[in-house]
C-alpha positions in Angstrom: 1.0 41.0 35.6 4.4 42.0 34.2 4.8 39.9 31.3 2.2 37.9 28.8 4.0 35.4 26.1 4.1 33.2 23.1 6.5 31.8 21.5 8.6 34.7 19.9 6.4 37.9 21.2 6.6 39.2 24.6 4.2 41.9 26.2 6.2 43.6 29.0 4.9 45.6 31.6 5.4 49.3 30.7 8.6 50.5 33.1 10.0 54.1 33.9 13.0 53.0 31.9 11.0 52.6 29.0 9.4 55.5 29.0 11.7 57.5 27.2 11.5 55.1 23.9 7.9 55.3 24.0 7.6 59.0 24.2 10.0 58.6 20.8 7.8 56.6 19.4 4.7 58.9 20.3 6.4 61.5 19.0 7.0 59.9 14.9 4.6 61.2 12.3 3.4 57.7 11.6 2.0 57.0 14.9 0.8 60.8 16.4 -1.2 61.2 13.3 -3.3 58.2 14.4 -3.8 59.5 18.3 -6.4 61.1 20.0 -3.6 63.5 21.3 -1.3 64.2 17.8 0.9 67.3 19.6 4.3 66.9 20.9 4.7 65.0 24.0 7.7 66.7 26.2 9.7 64.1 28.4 8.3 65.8 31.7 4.9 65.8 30.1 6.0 61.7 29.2 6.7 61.1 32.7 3.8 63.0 34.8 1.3 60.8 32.4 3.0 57.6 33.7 3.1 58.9 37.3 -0.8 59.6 37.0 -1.4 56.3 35.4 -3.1 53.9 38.1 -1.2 50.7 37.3 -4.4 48.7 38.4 -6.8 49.6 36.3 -4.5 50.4 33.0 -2.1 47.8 31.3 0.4 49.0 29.1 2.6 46.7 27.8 5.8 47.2 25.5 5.8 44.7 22.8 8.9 43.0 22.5 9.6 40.2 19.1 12.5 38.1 19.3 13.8 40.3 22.0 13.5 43.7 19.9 11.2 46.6 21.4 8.8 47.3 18.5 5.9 48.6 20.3 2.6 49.4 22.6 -0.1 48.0 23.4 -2.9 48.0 26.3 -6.1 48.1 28.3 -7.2 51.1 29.8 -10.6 52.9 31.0 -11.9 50.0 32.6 -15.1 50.1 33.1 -16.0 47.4 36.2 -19.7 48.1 36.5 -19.8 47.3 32.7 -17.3 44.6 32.9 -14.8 46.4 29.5 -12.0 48.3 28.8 -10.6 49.7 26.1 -7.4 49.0 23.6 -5.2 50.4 21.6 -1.4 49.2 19.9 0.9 50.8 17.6 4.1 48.9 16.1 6.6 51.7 16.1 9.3 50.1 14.3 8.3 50.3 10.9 10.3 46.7 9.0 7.3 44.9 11.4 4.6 46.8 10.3 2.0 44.1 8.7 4.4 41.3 9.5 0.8 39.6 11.2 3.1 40.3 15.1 0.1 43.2 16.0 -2.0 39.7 15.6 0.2 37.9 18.0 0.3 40.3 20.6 -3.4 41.5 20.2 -4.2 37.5 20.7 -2.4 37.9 23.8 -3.7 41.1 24.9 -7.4 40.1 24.1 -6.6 36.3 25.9 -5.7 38.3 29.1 -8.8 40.8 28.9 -11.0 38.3 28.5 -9.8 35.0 30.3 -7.6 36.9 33.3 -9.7 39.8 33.9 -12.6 38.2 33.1 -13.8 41.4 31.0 -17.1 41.0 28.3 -16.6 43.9 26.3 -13.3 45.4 24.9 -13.5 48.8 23.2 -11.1 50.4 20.6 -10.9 54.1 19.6 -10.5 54.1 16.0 -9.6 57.6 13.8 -11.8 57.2 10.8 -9.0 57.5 8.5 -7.0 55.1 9.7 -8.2 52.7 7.0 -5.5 49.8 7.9 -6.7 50.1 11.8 -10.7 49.7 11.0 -9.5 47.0 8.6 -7.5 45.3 11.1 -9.5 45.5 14.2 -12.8 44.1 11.9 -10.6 41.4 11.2 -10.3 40.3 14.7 -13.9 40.9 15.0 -14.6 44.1 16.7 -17.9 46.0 15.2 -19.0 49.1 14.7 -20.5 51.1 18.1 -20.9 54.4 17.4 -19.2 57.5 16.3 -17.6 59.4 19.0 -17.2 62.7 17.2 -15.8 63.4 13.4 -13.0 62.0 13.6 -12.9 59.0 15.8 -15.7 55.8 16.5 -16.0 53.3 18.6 -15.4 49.2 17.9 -16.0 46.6 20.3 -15.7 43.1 20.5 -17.0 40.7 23.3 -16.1 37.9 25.3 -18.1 35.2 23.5 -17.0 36.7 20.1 -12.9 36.7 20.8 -13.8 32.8 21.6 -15.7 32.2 18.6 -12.4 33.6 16.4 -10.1 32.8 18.8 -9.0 29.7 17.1 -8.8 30.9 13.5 -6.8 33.8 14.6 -4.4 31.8 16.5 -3.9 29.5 13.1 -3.8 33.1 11.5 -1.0 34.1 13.5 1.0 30.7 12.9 0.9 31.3 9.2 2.0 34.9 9.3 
């Protein structure tokens, strides 16, 4: 799958020549401080993660609004005998921060998972002080799982839930 789209958001298959905009992204004080790895990411260190990643079982895509790279999202640590995954997305460019486009692309992201790869769960890490991420991800109706340590937990939303608020969050997304 190289592309997933709607009308004015994109999701593009993460490329080598994208890699260095991502690692500047990684690198801002807005997004880091929300990661599960906050240190500095070097461009060698940027480019042996992406030789390392296995393309089949981990989907990153650089979301892309009205043509303008704005940021990342994916699927990764799939899971096949438990039929999940896990996601995450940042918006890096910070004029579309709560413009409601995370929603878009997370519609489309989710709509993949669930009705491509035929996935029932979807996981997301969550640092507990990311207020605006818990809020957001309860909002598309992932729920509580567990803490993973003190300073992350785990969300998840299923198949059969996505559907049931599928439809709202599309008209959501419309509005916004």
């Amino acid at each position: 799958m190289e592309e997933l789209k709607s009308n004015s958001i994109t999701l593009t298959k993460l490329n080598e020549g994208n890699l260095e905009l991502l690692r500047n992204w990684r690198n801002t004080p807005q997004i880091s401080k929300n990661m599960e790895f906050s240190g500095y990411i070097t461009s060698e260190n940027q480019h042996l993660w992406f030789s390392n990643l296995c393309t089949k079982t981990n989907y990153y895509f650089i979301i892309n609004y009205q043509n303008r790279k704005i940021g990342l999202i994916h699927l990764n640590k799939f899971d096949h005998d438990r039929s999940s995954a896990h996601a995450g997305l940042f918006i890096a460019e910070n004029e579309f921060t709560g413009t409601g486009i995370s929603l878009g692309a997370s519609l489309l992201l989710l709509a993949y998972a669930f009705d491509e790869l035929k996935l029932n769960n979807v996981y997301a890490k969550i640092k507990l002080d990311n207020l605006s991420a818990l809020k957001y991800n309860s909002g598309l109706g992932f729920v509580f799982e567990k803490n993973l340590n003190e300073s992350f937990s785990l969300y998840r939303i299923t198949k059969s839930d996505f559907h049931e608020k599928k439809s709202l969050l599309i008209k959501l997304s419309q509005v916004i």
